[in-house]
C-alpha positions in Angstrom: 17.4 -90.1 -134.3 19.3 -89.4 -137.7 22.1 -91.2 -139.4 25.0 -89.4 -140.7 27.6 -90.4 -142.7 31.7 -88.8 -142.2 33.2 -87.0 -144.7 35.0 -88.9 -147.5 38.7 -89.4 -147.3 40.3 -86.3 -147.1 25.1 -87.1 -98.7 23.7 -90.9 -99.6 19.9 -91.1 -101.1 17.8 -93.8 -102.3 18.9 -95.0 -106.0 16.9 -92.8 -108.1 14.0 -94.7 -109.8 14.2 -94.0 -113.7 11.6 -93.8 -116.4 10.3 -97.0 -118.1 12.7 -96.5 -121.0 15.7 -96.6 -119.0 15.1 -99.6 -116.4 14.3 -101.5 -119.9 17.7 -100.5 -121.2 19.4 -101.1 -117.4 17.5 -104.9 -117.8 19.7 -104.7 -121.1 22.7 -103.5 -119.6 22.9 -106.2 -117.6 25.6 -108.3 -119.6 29.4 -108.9 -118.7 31.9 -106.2 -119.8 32.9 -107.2 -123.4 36.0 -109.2 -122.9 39.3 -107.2 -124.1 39.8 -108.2 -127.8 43.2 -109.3 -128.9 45.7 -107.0 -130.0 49.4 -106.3 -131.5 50.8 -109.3 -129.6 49.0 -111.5 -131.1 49.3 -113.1 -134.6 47.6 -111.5 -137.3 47.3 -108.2 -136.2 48.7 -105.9 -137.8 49.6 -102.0 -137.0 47.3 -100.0 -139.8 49.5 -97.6 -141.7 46.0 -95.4 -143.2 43.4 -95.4 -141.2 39.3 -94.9 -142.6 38.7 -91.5 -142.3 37.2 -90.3 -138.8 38.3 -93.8 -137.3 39.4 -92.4 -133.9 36.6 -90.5 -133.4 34.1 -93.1 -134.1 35.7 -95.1 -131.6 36.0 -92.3 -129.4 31.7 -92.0 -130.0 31.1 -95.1 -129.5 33.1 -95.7 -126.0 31.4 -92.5 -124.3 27.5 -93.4 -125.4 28.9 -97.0 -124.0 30.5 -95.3 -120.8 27.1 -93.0 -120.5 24.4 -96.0 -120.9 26.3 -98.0 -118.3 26.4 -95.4 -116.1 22.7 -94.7 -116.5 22.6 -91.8 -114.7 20.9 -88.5 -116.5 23.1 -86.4 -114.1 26.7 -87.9 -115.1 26.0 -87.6 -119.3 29.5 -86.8 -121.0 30.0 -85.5 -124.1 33.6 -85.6 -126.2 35.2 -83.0 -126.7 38.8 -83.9 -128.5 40.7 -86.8 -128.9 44.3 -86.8 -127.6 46.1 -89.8 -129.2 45.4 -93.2 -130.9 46.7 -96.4 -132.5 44.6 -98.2 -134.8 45.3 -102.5 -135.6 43.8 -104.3 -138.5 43.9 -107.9 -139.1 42.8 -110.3 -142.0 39.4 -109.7 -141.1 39.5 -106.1 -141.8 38.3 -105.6 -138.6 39.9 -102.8 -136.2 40.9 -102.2 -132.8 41.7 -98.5 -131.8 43.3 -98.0 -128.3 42.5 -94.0 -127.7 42.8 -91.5 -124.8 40.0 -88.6 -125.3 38.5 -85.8 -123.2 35.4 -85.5 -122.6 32.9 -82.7 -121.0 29.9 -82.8 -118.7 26.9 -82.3 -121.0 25.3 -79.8 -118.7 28.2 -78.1 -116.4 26.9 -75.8 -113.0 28.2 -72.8 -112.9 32.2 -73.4 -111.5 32.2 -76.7 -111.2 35.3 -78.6 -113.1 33.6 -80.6 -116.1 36.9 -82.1 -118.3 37.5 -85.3 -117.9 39.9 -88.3 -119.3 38.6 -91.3 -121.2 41.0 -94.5 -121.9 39.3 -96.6 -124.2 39.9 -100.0 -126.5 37.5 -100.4 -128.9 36.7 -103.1 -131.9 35.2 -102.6 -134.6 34.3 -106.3 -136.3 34.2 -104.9 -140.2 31.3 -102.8 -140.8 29.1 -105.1 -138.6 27.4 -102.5 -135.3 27.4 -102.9 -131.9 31.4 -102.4 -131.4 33.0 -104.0 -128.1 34.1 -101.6 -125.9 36.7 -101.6 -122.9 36.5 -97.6 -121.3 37.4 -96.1 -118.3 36.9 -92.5 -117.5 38.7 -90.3 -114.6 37.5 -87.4 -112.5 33.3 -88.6 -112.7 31.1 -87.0 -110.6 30.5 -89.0 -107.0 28.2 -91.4 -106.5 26.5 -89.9 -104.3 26.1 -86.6 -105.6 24.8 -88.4 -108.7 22.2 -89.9 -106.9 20.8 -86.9 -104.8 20.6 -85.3 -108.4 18.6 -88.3 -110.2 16.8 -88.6 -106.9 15.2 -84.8 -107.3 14.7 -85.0 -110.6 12.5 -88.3 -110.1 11.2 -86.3 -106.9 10.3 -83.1 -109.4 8.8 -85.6 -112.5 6.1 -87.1 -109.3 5.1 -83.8 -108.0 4.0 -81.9 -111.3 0.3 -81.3 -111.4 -0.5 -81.8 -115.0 1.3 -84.5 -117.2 3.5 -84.1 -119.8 2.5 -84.2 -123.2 5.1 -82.1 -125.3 5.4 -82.5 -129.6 8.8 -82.0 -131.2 11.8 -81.0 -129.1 14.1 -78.8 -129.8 11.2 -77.0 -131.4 11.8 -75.7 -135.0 14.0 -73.1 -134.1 16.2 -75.4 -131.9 15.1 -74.3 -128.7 14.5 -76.3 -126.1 12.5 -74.6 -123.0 14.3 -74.6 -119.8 12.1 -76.2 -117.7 11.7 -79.3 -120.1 16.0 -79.9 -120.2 15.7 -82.9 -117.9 13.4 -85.0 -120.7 15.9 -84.2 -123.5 18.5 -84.9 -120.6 16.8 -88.4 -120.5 15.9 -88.9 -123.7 19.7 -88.5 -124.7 21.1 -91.2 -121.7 18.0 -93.6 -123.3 19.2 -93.4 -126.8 23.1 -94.5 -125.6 22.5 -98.0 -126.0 21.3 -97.2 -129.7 23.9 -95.5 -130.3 26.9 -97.2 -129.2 24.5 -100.0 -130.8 24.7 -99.3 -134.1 27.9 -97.7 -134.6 30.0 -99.1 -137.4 33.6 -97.5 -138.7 31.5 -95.7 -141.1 28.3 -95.0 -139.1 27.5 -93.2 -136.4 23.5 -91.8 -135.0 22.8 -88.7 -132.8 19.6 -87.4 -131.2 18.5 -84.8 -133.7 14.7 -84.4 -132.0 12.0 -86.1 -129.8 8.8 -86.3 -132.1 7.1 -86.5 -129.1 6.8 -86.7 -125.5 3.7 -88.2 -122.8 4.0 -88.7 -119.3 2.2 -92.0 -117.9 1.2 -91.5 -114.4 0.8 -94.5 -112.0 -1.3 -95.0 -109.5 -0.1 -98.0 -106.9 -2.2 -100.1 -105.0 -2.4 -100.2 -101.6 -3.4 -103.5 -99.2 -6.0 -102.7 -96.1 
């Protein structure tokens, strides 16, 4: 995972049992919905006449990887494709609140399927301190169920291969990523949310760039007599 700095001003089925990674990060998940920060109402906040450079964006970042990790499905990933409108409020703390509408796209559409969808988001950025709190809500998302039959063959694909997995950099160095191995980077990307939306600041924001590597643990259950 790499850092980057922006420019300067200018039918029903069983839940679908998820790697180790991402039943840690559910455990994690667990909190309360960030109560709604305050706003224009209230004293102190102020409506921001120049906003940092890539503000709406940011926010626009950091509500989807928030949206995707809750989610925490590897079949329902959304990516953004444009923000549509946004007002920005600073108060005395030079913190920020951005109320946004964006688009977003299905990170890996089937062929004729609709994949644009509508975000509403507030988010609250507390200086240049990470881990914004986010308020999002996102319109025409793939059915529950549908998600689930999709997790539920992936998890279904993962138990039935032979040999184990045990791939080294992905994309390779060309930037290719093989087919058949999609579904890792697929979960690999919904893992790394939390991390991102994590450490997102109005200045900051991380992306996967490449898995250094990849193993497959098989387990073995016990059974009682």
């Amino acid at each position: 995972m790499q850092l980057r700095r922006p420019l300067l001003p200018g039918g029903p089925c069983p839940a679908s049992p998820l790697p180790a990674l991402l039943l840690l990060l559910a455990l994690q998940g667990a909190a309360a919905t960030p109560a709604r920060p305050g706003g224009p109402q209230d004293s102190g906040w102020q409506k921001d006449a120049v906003l940092p450079h890539g503000l709406l964006q940011q926010a626009a970042r950091a509500a989807l990887h928030f949206f995707n990790f809750r989610v925490g499905s590897p079949s329902a990933l959304r990516v953004l494709s444009a923000v549509q409108q946004g007002r920005t409020w600073i108060n005395s703390k030079k913190e920020y609140q951005v109320d946004l509408v964006f688009t977003t796209e299905r990170y890996n559409p089937e062929k004729g399927e609709e994949h644009l969808g509508k975000c509403s988001a507030q988010v609250l950025f507390r200086n240049e301190k990470p881990r914004p709190v986010v308020n999002v809500t996102c319109t025409r998302f793939i059915e529950k169920n549908t998600r689930q039959q999709k997790d539920y063959l992936l998890y279904k694909h993962m138990k039935q291969l032979k040999k184990s997995l045990d791939v080294v950099s992905m994309p390779d160095s060309h930037g290719h990523i093989d087919p058949s191995l999609r579904p890792i980077w697929d979960l690999a990307y919904l893992g790394s949310s939390y991390v991102m939306w994590e450490k997102t600041t109005p200045s900051l924001h991380y992306y996967v760039a490449q898995l250094s590597s990849v193993k497959q643990w098989v387990r073995f259950l016990a059974t009682s007599s």
